[in-house]
C-alpha positions as CSV (number, residue, x, y, z in Angstrom):
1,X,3.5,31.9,-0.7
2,X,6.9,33.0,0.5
3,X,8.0,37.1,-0.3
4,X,11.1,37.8,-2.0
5,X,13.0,40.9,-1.8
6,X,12.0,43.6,-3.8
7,X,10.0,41.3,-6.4
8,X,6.8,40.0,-6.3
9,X,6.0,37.0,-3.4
10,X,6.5,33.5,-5.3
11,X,3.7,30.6,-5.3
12,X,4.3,26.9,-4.9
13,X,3.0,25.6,-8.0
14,X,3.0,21.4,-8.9
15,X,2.7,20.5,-12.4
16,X,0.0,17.5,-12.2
17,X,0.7,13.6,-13.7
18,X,-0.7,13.4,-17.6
19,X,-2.3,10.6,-16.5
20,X,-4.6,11.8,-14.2
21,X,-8.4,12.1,-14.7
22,X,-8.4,15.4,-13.9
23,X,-6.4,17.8,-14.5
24,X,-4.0,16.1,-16.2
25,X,-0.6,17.9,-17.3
26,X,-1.8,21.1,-15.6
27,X,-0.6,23.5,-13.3
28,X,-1.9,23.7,-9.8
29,X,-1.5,24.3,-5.8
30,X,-1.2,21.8,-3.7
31,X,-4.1,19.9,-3.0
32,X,-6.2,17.1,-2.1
33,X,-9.8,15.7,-0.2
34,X,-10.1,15.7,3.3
35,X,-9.5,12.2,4.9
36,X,-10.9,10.5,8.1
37,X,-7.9,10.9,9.8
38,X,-7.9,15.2,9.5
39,X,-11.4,15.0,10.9
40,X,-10.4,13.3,13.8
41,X,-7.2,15.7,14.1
42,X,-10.3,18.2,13.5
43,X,-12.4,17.0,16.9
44,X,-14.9,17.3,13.4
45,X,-15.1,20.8,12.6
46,X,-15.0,21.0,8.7
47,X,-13.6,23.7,8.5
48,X,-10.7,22.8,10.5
49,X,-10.6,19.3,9.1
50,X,-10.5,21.8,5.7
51,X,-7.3,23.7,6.8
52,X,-5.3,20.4,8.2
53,X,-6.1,18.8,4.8
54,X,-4.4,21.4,3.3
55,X,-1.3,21.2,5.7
56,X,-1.5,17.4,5.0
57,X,-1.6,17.7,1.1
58,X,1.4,20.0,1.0
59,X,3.6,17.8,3.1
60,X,2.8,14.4,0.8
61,X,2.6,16.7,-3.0
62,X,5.6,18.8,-2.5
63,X,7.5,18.3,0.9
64,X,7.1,21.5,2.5
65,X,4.8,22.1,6.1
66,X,2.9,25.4,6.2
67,X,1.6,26.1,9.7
68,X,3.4,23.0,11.1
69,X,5.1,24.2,14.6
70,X,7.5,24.5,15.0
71,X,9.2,24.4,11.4
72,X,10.5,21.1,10.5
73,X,13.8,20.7,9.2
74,X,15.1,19.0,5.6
75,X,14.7,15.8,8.0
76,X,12.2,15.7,10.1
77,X,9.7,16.5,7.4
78,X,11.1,13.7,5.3
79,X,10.0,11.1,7.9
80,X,6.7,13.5,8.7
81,X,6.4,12.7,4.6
82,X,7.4,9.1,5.1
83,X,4.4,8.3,7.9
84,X,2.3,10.0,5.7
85,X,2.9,7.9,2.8
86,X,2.9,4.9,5.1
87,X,-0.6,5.6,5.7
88,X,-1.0,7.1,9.4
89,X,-3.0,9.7,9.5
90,X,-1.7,13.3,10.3
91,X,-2.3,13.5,14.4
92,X,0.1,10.7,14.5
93,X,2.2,11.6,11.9
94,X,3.0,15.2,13.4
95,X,4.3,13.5,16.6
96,X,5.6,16.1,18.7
97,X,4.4,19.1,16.4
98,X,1.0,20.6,15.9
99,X,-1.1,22.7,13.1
100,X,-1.3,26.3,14.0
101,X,-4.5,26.6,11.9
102,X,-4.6,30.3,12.2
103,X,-1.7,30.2,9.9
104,X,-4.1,29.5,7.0
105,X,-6.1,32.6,6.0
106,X,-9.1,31.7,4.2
107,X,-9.1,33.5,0.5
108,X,-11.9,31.6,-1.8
109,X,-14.3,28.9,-1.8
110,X,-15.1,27.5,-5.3
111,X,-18.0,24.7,-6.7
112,X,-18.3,24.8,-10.1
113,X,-21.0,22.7,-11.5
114,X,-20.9,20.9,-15.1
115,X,-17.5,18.8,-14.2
116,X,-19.4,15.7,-14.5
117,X,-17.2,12.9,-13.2
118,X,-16.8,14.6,-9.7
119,X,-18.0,17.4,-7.5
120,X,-15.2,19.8,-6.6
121,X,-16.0,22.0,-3.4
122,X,-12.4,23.2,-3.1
123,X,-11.5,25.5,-0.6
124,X,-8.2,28.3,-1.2
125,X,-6.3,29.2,1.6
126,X,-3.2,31.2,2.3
127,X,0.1,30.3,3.8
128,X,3.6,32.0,4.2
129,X,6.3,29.8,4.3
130,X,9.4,30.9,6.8
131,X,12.5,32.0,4.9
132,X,14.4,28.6,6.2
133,X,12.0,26.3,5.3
134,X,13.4,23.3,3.3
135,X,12.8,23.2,-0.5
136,X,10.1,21.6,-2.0
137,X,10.4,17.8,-3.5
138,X,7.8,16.5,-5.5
139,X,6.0,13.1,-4.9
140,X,6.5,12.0,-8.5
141,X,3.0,10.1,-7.9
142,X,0.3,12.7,-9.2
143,X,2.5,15.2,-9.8
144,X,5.4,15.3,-12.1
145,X,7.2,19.1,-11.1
146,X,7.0,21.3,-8.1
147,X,8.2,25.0,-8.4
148,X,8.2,28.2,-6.8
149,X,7.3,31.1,-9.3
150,X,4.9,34.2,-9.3
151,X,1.6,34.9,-10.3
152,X,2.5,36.6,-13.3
153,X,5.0,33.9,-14.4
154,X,2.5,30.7,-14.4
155,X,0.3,33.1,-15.9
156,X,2.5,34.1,-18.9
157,X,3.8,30.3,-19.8
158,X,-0.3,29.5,-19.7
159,X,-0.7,32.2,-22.4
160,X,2.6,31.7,-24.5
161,X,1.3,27.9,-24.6
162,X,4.0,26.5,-22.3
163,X,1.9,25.5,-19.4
164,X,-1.5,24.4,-19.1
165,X,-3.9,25.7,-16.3
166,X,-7.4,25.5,-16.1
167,X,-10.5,28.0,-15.3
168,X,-10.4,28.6,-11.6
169,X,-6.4,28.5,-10.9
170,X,-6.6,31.2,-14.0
171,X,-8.4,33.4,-11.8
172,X,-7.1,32.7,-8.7
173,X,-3.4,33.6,-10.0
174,X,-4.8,36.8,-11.7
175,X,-5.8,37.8,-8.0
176,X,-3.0,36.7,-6.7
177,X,-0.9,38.4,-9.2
178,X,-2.6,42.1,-7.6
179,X,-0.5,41.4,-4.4
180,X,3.4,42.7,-4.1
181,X,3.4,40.9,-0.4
182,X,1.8,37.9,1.6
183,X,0.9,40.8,4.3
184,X,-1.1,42.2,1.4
185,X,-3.1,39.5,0.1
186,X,-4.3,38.4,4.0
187,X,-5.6,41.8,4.2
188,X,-7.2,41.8,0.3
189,X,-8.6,38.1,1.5
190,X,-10.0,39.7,4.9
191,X,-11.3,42.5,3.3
192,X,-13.4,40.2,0.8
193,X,-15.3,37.6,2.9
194,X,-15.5,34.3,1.3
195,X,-18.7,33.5,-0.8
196,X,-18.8,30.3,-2.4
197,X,-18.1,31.0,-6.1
198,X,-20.1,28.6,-8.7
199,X,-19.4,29.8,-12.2
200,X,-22.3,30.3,-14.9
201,X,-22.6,30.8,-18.2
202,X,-23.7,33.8,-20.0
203,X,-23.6,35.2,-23.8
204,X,-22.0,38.2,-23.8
205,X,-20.9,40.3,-27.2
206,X,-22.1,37.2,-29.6
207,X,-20.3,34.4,-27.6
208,X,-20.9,32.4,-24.6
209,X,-18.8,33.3,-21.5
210,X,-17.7,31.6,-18.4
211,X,-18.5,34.1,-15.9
212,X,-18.0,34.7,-11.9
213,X,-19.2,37.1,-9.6
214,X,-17.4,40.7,-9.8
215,X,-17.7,41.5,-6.0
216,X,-15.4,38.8,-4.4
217,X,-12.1,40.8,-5.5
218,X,-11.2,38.7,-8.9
219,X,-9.9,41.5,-11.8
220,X,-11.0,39.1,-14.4
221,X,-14.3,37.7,-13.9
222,X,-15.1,36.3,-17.2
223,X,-13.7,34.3,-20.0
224,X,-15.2,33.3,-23.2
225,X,-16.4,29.8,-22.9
226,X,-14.4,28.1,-26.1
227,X,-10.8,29.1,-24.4
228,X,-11.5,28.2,-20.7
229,X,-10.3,24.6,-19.4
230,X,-12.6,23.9,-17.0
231,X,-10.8,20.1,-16.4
């Protein structure tokens, strides 16, 4: 996330490849699996590995180092990006920099069951990017477009048919879209400890729904199972 002056904080968004098996053509964060190398950079907690993954991911899908100390500039996070892509793992690629992992507030946990070519047990976390930070620059691997834009925005392309998002980024950027701040969504995310969400279906008014729990701080908590995109 970074805040903008009097406006609502902006998201980094990356539009994913059309050829990809999943997800193809949608919108989405930044994201990827956790790799041998973050585990090792982890000392093999999981759920640091978790949080350095995500550090990893946005540095190789869109150029930009959240938690990365201190701040690369334009350049030195082009050739952090480079050693990436040449395959070394993050420890080595951070050379003189580190992970503050206290810079990524944990916000949801989601395994959805029924995706049947892969199991997704995708973690959500929260980052502020500083004000100087350089702009983001998409891979043009599995993603085609990177973007800052709000909550509301990605959610209103989705619904005027411009954009394509599927089920759990739909919720997450309707609870995202409750938040005028980054200070406010770390304290909605603190004040909702993270469950592990795995949605279910259930017929409600005549028509099968695709429902989540309604204590974990989502407004919308349900969608009727014909219009949800699930991959």
């Amino acid at each position: 996330m970074r805040d903008r002056a009097g406006a609502a904080p902006e998201l980094l968004i990356v539009e994913r490849s059309k050829a990809m098996s999943f997800a193809g053509g949608a919108l989405v964060f930044p994201g990827g699996r956790v790799d041998a190398g973050d585990l090792a950079y982890a000392a093999g907690d999981d759920e640091h590995a978790a949080r350095i993954a995500a550090v990893r991911e946005c540095i190789e899908e869109a150029g930009v180092a959240p938690g990365v100390v201190p701040s690369p500039d334009a350049a030195g996070l082009a050739a952090m990006r480079g050693r990436l892509h040449a395959g070394e793992a993050i420890g080595v690629a951070l050379g003189a920099a580190r992970i503050d992992l206290d810079a990524l507030v944990p916000f949801a946990r989601w395994l959805p069951r029924g995706v049947t070519h892969r199991v997704f047990d995708t973690r959500f976390y929260l980052a502020c990017l500083p004000d100087d930070a350089p702009e983001p620059v998409v891979d043009a691997t599995e993603n085609t477009r990177v973007f800052w834009a709000t909550a509301a925005q990605v959610l209103a392309d989705a619904d005027a048919g411009r954009a394509t998002i599927i089920f759990p980024t739909r919720r997450n950027l309707e609870r995202l879209a409750l938040f005028g701040s980054f200070a406010e969504a770390v304290a909605h995310a603190r004040a909702h400890p993270v469950r592990t969400i795995t949605p279910w279906t259930e017929a409600r008014d005549g028509a099968d729904h695709l429902c989540i729990p309604g204590d974990l701080g989502y407004p919308v908590t349900s969608q009727p199972l014909a219009t949800a995109l699930r991959a």
